[in-house]
N, CA and C atoms as a LAMMPS dump frame, in Angstrom:
ITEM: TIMESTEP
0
ITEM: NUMBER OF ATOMS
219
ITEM: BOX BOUNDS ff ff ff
-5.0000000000000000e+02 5.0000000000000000e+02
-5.0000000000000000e+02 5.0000000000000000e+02
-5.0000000000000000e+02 5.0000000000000000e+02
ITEM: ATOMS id mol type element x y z
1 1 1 N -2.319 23.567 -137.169
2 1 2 C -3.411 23.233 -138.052
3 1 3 C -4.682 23.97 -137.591
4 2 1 N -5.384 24.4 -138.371
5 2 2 C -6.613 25.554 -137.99
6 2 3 C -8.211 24.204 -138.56
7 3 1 N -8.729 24.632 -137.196
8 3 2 C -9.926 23.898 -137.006
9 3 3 C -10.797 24.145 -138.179
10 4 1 N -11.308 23.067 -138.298
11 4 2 C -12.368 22.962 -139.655
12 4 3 C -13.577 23.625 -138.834
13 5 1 N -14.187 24.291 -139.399
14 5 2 C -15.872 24.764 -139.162
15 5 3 C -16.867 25.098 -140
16 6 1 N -17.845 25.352 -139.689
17 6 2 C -18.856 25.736 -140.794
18 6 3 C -18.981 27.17 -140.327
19 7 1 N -19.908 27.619 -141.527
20 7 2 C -20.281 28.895 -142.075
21 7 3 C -21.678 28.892 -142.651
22 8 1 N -22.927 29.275 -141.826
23 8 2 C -24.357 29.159 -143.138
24 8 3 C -24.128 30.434 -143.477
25 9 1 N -24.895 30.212 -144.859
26 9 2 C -24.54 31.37 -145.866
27 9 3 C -25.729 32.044 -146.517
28 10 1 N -25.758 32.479 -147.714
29 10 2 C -27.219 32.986 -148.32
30 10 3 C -27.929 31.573 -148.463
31 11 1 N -29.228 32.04 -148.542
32 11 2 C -30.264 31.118 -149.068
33 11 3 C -29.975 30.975 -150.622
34 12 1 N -30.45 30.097 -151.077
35 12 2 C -30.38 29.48 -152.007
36 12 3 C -31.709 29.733 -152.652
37 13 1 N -31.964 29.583 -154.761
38 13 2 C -32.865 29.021 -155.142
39 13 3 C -33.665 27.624 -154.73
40 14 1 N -33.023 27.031 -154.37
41 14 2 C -33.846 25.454 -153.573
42 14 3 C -34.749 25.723 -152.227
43 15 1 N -34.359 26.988 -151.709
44 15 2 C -34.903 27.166 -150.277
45 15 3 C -33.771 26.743 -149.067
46 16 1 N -32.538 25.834 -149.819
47 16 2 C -31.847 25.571 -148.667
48 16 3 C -30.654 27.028 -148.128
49 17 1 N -30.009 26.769 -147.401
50 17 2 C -28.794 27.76 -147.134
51 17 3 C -27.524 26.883 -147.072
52 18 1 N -26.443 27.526 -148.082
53 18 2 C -25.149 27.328 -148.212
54 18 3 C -24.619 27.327 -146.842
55 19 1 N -23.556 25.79 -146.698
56 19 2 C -22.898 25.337 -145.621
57 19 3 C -21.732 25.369 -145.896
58 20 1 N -20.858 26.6 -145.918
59 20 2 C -19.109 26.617 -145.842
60 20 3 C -18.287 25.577 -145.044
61 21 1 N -17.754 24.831 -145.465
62 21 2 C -16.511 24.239 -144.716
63 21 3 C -15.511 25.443 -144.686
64 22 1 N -14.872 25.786 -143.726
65 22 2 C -13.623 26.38 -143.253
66 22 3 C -12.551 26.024 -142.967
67 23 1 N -11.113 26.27 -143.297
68 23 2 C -10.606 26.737 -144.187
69 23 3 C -10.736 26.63 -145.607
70 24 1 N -11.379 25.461 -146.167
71 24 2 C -11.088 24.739 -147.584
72 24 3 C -11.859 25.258 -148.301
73 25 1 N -13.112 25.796 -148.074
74 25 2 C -14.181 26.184 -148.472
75 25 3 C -15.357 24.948 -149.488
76 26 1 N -15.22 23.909 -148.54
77 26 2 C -16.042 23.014 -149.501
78 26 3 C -17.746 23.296 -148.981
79 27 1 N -18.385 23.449 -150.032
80 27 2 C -19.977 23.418 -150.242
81 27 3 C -21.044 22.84 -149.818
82 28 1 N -21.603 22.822 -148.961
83 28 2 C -22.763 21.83 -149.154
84 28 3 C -24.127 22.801 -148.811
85 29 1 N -25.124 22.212 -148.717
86 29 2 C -26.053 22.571 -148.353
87 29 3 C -27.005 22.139 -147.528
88 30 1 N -27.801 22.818 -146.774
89 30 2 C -28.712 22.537 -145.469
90 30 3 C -29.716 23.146 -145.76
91 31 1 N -30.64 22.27 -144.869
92 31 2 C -32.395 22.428 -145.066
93 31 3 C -33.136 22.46 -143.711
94 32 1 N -32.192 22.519 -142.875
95 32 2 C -32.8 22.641 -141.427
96 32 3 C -31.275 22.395 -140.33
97 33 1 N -31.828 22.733 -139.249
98 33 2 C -30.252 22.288 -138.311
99 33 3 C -30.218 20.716 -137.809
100 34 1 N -31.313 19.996 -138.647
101 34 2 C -30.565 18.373 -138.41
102 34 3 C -29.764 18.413 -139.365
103 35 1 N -29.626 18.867 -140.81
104 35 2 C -28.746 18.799 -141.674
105 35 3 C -27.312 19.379 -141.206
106 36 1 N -27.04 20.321 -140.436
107 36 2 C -25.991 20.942 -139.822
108 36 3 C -25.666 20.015 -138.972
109 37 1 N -26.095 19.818 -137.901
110 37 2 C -25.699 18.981 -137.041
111 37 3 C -25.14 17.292 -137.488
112 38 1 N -25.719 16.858 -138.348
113 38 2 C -25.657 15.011 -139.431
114 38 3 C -24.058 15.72 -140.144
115 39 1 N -23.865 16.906 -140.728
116 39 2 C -22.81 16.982 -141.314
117 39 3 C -21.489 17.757 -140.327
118 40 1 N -21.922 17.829 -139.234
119 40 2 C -20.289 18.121 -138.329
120 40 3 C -19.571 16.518 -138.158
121 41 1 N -20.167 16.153 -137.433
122 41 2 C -19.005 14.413 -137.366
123 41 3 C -18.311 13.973 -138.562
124 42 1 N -19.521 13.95 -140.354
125 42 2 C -19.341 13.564 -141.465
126 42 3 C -17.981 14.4 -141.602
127 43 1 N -17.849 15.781 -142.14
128 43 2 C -17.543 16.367 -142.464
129 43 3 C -16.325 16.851 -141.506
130 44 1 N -15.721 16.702 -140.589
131 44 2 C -14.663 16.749 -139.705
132 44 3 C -15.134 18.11 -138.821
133 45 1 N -16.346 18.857 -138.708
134 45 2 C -16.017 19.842 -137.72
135 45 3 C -17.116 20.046 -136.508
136 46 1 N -15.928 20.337 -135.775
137 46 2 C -16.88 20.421 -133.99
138 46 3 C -18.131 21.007 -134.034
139 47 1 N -19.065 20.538 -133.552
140 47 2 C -20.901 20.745 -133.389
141 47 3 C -20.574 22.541 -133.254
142 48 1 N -19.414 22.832 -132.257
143 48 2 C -20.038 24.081 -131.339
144 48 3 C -18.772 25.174 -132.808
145 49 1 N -18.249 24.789 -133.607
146 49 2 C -17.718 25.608 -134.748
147 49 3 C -18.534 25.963 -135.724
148 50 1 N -19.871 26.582 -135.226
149 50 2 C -20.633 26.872 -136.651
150 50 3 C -20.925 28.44 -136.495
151 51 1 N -20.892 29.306 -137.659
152 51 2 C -21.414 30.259 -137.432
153 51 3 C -22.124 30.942 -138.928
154 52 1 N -22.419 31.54 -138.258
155 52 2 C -23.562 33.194 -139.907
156 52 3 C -22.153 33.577 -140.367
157 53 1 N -22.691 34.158 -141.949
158 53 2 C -21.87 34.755 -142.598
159 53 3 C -22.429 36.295 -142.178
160 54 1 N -23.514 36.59 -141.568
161 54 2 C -23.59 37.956 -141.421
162 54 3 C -25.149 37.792 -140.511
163 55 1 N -24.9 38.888 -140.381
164 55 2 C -26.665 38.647 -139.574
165 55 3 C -27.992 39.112 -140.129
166 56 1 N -28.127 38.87 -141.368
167 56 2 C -29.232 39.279 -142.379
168 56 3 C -29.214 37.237 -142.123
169 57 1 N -28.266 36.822 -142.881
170 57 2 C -28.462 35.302 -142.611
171 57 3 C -28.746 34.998 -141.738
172 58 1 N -28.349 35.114 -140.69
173 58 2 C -29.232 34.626 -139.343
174 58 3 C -30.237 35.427 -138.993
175 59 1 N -30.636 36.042 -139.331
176 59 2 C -31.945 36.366 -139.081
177 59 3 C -33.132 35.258 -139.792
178 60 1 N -32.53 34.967 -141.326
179 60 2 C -33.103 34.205 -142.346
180 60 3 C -33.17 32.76 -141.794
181 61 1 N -31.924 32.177 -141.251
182 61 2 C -32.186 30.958 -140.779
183 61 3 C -33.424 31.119 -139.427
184 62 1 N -33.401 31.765 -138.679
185 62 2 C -34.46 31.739 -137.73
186 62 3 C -35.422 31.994 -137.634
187 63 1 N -35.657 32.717 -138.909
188 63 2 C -37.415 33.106 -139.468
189 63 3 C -37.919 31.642 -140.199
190 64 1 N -36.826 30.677 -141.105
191 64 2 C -37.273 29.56 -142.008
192 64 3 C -36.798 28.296 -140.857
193 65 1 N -35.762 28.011 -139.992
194 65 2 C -35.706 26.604 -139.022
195 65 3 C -36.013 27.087 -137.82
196 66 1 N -36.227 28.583 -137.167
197 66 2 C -36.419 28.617 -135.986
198 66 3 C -35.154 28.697 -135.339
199 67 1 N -35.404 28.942 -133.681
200 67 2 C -33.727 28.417 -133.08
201 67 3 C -33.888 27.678 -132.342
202 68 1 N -32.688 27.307 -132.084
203 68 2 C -32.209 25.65 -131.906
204 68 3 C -31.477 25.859 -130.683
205 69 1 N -31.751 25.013 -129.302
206 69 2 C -30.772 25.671 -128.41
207 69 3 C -29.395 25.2 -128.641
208 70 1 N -28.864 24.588 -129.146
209 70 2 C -27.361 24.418 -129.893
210 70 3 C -26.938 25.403 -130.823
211 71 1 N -27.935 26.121 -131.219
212 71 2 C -27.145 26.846 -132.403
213 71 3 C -26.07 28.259 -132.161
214 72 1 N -25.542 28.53 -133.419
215 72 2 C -24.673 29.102 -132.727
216 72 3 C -25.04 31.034 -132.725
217 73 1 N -24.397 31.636 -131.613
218 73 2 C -25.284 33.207 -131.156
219 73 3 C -24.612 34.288 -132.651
């Protein structure tokens, strides 16, 4: 069985950034990394399974939430 994880993704019209579940690909969305972090336990996947879909996005998350010393490199 292959571990569930996340994925942040493009920004959004709302200002938030798309939160991939992995493998299944279910949706959600985040507005800061308490929202990431509130939806790993919810959502079945390990704190330290998160990553960028590319690094234009992470650049984007760390210019709009900053970094987080949990987050992922």
């Amino acid at each position: 069985m292959t571990e569930n994880r996340f994925v942040i993704g493009p920004r959004s019209f709302d200002g938030s950034f798309r939160l991939l579940r992995m493998p299944d690909g279910l949706a959600l969305s985040a507005r800061s990394w308490d929202d990431v972090w509130a939806a790993c336990p919810e959502f079945n996947v390990p704190w330290r399974a998160i990553g960028f879909s590319d690094l234009v996005v992470r650049q984007q998350v760390l210019d709009v939430w900053g970094d987080h010393p949990d987050m992922p490199s």
